[in-house]
Backbone as a printed PyTorch tensor [residue, N CA C, xyz], in Angstrom:
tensor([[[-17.2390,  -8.3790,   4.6730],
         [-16.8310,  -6.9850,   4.4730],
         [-15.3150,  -6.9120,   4.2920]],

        [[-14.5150,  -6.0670,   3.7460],
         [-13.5110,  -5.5440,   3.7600],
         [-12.7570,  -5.4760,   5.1860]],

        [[-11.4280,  -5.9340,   4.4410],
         [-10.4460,  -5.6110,   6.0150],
         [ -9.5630,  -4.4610,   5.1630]],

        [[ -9.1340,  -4.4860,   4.2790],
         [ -8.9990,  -3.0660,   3.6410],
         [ -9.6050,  -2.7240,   2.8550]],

        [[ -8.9480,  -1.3170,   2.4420],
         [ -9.8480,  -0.7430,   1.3860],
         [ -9.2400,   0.1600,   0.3380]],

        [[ -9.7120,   0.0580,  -0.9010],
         [ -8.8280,   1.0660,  -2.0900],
         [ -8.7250,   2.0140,  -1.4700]],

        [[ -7.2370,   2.5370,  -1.3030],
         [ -6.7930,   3.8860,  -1.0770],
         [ -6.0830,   3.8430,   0.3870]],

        [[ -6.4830,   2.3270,   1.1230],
         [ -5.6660,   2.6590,   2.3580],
         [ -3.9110,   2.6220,   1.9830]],

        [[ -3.0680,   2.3700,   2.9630],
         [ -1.9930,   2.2120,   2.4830],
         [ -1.2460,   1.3030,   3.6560]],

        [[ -0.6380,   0.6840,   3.6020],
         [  0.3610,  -0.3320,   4.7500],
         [  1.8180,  -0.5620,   4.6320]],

        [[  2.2320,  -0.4240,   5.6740],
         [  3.8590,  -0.4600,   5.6350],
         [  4.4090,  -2.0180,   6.0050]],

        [[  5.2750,  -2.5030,   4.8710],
         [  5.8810,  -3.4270,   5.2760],
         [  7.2710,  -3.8440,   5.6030]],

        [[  7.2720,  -4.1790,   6.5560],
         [  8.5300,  -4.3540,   7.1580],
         [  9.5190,  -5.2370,   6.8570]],

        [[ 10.8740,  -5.1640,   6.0990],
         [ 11.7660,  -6.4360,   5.4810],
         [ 12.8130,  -5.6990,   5.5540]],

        [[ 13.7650,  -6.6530,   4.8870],
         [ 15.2830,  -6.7260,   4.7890],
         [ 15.6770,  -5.2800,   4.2050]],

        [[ 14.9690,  -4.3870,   3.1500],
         [ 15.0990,  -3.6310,   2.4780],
         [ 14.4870,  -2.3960,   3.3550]],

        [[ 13.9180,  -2.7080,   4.4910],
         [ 13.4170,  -1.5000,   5.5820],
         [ 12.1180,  -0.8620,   5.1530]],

        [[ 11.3490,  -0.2000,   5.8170],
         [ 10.1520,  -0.3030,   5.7530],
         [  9.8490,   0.5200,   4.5660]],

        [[  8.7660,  -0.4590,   3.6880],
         [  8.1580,   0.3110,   2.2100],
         [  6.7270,   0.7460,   2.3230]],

        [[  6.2790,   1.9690,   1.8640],
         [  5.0140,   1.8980,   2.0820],
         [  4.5160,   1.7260,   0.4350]],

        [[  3.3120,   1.1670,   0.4610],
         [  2.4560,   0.5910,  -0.8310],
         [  1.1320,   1.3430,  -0.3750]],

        [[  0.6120,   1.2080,  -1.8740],
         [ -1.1220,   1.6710,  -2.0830],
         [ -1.8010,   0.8060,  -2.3350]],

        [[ -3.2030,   0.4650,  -1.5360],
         [ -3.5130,  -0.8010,  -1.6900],
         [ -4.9610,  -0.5020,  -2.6660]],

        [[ -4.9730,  -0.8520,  -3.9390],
         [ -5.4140,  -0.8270,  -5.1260],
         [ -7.0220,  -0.9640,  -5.2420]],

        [[ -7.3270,  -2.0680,  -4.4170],
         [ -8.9920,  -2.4250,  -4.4810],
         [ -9.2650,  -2.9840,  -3.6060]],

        [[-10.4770,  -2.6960,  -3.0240],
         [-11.0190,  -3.6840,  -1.7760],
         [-10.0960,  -5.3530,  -1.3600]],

        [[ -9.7010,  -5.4520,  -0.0500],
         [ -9.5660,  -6.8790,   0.5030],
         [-10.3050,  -7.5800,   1.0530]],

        [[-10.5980,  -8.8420,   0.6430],
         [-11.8200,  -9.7070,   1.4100],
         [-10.7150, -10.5910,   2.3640]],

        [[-10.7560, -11.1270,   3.4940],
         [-10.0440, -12.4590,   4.2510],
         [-10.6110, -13.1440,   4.2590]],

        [[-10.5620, -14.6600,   3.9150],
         [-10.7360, -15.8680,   3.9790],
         [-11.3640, -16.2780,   5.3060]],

        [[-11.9460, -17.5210,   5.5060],
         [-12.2970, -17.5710,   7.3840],
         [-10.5690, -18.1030,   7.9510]],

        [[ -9.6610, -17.8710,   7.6340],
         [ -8.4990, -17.9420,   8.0890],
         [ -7.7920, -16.8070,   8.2810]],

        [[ -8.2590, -15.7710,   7.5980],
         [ -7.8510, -14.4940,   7.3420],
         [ -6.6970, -14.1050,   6.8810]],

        [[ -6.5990, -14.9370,   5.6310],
         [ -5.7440, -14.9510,   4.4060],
         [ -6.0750, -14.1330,   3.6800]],

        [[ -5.2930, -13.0740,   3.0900],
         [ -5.8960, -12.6020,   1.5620],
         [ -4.8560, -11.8840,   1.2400]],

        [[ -5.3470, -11.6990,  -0.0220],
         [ -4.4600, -11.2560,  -1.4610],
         [ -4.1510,  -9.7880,  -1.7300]],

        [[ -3.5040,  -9.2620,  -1.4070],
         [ -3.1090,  -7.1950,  -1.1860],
         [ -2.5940,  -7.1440,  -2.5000]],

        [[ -3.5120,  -6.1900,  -3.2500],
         [ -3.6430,  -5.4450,  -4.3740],
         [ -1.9620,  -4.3920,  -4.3430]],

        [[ -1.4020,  -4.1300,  -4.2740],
         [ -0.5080,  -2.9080,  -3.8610],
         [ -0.1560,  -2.3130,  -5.1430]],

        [[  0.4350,  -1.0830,  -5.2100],
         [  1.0500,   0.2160,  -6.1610],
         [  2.2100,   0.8400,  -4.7640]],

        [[  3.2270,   0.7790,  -5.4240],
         [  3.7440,   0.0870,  -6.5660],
         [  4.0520,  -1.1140,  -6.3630]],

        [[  4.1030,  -1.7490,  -7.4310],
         [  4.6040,  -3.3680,  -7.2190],
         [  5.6930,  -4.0040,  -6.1770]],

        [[  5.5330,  -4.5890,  -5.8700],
         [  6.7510,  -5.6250,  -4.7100],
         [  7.7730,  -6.2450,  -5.8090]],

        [[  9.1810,  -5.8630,  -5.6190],
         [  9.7890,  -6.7700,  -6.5250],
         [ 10.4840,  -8.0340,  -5.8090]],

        [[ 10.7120,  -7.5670,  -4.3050],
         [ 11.3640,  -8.6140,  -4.0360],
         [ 10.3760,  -9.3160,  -2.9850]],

        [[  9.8650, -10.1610,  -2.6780],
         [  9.1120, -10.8830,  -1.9100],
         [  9.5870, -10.7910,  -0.5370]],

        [[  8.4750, -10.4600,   0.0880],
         [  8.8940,  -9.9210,   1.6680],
         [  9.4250, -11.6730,   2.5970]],

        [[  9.6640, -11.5590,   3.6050],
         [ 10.3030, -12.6930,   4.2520],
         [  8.8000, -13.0580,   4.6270]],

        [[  8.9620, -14.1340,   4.9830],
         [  7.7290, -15.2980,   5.6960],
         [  7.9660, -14.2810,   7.4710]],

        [[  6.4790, -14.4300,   7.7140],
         [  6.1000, -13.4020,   8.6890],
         [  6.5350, -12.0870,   8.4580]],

        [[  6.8370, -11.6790,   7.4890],
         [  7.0000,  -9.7530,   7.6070],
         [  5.9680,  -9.0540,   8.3420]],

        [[  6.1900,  -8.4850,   8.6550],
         [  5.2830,  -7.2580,   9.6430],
         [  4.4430,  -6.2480,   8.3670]],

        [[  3.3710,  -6.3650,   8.4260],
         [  2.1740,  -5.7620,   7.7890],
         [  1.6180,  -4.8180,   8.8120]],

        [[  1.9550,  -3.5480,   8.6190],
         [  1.1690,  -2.5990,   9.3410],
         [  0.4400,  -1.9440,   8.4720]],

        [[ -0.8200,  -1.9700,   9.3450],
         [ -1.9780,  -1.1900,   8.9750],
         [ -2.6330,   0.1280,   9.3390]],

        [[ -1.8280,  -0.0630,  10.4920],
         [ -2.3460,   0.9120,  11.7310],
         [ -1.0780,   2.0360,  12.4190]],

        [[ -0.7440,   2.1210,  11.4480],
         [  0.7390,   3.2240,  11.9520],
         [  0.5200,   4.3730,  12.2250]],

        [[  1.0910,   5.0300,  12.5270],
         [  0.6870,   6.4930,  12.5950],
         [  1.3070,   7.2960,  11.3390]],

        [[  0.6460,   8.5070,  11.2810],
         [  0.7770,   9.3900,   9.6630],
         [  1.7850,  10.1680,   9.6010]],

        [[  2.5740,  10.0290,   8.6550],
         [  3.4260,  11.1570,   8.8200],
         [  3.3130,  11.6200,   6.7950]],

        [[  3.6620,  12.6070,   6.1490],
         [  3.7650,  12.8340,   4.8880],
         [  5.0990,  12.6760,   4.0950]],

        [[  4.6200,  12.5420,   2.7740],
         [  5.9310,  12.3180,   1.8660],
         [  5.6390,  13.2780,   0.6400]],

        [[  6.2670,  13.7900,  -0.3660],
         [  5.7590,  15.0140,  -1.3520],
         [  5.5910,  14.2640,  -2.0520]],

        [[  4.4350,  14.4230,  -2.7570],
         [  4.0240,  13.4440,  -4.3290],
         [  4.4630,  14.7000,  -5.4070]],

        [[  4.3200,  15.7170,  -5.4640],
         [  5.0880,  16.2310,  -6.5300],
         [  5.7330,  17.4960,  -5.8160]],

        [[  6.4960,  18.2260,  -6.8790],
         [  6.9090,  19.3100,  -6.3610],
         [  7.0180,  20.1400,  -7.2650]],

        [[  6.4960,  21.3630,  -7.4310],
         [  6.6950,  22.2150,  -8.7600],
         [  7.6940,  23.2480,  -8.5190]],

        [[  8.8090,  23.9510,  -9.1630],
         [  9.3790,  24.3400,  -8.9040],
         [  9.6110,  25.6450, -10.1700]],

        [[  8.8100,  26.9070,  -9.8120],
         [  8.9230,  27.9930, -11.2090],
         [ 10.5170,  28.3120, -11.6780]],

        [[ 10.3570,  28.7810, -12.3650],
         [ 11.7840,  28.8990, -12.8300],
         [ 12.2730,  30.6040, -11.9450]],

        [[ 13.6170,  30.6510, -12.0100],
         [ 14.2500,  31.5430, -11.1170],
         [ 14.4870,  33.1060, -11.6100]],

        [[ 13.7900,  34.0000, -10.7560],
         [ 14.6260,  34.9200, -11.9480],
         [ 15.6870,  35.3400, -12.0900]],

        [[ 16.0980,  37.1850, -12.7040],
         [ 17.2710,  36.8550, -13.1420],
         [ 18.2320,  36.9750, -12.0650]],

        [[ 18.2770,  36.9510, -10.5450],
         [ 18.8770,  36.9710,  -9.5180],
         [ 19.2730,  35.5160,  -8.9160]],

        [[ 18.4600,  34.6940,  -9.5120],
         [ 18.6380,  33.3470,  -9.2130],
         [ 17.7580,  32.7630,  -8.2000]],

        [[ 16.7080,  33.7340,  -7.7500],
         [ 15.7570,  33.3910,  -6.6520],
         [ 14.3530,  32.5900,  -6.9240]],

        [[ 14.1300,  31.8120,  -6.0950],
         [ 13.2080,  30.9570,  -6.5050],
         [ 12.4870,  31.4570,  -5.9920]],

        [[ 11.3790,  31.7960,  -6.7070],
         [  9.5630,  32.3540,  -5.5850],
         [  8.7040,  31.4450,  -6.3780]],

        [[  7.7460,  30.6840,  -4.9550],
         [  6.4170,  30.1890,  -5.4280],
         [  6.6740,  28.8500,  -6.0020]],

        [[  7.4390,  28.2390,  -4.8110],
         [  7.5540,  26.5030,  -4.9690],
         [  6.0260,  26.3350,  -4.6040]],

        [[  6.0010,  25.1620,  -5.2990],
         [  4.5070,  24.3240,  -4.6540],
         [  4.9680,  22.8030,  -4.6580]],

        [[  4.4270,  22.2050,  -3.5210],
         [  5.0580,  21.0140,  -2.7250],
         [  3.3950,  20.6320,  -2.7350]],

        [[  3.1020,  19.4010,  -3.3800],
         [  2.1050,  18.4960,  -3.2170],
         [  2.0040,  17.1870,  -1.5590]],

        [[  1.6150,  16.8200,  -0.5150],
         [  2.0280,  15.7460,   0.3600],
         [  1.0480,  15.3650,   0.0410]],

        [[  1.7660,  13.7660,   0.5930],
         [  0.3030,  13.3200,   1.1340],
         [  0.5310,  12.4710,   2.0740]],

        [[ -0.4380,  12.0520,   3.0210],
         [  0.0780,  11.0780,   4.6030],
         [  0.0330,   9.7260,   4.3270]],

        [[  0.8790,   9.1140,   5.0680],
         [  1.5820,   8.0780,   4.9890],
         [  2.0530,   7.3060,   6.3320]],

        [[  1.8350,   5.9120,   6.0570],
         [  2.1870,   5.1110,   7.5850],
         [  3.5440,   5.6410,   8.0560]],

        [[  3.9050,   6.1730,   9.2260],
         [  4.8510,   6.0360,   9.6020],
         [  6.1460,   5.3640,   9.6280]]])
């Protein structure tokens, strides 16, 4: 069975401070419990040997979009819309 799963998400811990990724498609582990993490967006820089892989963080949100109507002629903004969504801590 799966130790993750499309759509979870995990924070990893490195030099560059903690990134969170989307993990793309099912993970199988090896009987060593090795395996291969799908992620979005890509890793550019390769995490250090032992980085901290959390799976299990607690949620907090980040805005995936934000719409913002245009102002009228006073300059006032009415009727932002702010998309979140939760995220490892």
């Amino acid at each position: 069975s799966a130790v993750l799963l499309e759509g979870d998400m995990v924070r990893i811990t490195g030099a560059a401070g903690d990134l969170v990724y989307d993990v793309t498609a099912d993970v199988d582990a090896d009987a060593l419990g090795a395996a291969t993490l799908p992620l979005y967006p890509p890793i550019l820089t390769a995490p250090a040997d032992a980085a901290v892989i959390d799976v299990t963080a607690p949620i907090r949100a980040r805005i995936v979009r934000a719409t913002l109507p245009e102002t009228d002629r006073f300059s006032v903004v009415v009727g932002i819309e702010l998309e979140w969504e939760e995220v490892p801590a």
